[in-house]
N, C-alpha and C positions, 0 to 999 in steps of 0.2 A: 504494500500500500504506500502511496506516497503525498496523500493529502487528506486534510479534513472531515474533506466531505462523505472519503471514502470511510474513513475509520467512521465516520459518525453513523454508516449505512450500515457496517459491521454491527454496531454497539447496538441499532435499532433505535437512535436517535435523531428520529426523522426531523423530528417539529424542529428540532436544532438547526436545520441546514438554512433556510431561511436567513435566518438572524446571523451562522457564521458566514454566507455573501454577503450579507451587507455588511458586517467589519470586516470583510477582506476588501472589499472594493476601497472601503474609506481610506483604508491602512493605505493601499495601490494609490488614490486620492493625494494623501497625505505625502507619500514617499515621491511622487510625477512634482510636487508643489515644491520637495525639498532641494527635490535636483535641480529643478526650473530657476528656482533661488541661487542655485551656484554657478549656473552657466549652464548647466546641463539640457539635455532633454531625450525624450521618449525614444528608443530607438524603434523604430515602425516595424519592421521585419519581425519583432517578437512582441506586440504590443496587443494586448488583447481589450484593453479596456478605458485606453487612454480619452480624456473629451477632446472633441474638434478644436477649443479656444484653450488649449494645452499644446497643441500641434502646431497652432497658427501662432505661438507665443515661441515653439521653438524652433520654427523653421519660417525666417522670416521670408526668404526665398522664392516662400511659397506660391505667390501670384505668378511671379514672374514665369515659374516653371509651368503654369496653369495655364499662362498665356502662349508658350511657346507649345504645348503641347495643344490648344486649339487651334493656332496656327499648322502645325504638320497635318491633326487627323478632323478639325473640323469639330462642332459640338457633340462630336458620337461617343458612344461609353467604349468604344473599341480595346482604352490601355483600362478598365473601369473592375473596380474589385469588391467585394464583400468591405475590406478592408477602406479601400478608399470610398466607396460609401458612405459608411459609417463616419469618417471623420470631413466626409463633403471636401476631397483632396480636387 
């Protein structure tokens, strides 16, 4: 086993799992805010939970690279991910 959710499915401590996502996320929350603080930020390729105005705080980049990618493929979701969805890349 290698995570809470699973021991907690072992224990039969359903009603728990609930409550431990939401302090995992806060914790993930808290930890994206620590790094952003230092210069840091999210790295995307492993990033499951990050907010959009977390992304756009560390990758100032961001438009520029949005615009040049409508320039090559046009408004279509062609290079378009679950991922980049989710954070509106």
């Amino acid at each position: 086993m290698n995570g809470g959710v699973e021991t907690a499915l072992v224990l039969g401590a359903t009603s728990d799992i609930g409550h431990a996502i939401v302090h995992t996320l806060a914790l993930l929350a808290a930890l994206d805010a620590i790094t952003h603080a230092h210069g840091g930020r999210v790295y995307l390729a492993k990033d499951a939970c990050c907010a959009p105005e977390r992304v756009r705080q560390g990758y100032p980049q961001r438009d520029a690279f949005n615009a040049v990618r409508t320039e090559a493929v046009g408004e279509t979701s062609r290079f378009a991910s679950t991922l980049s969805r989710r954070l509106a890349l």
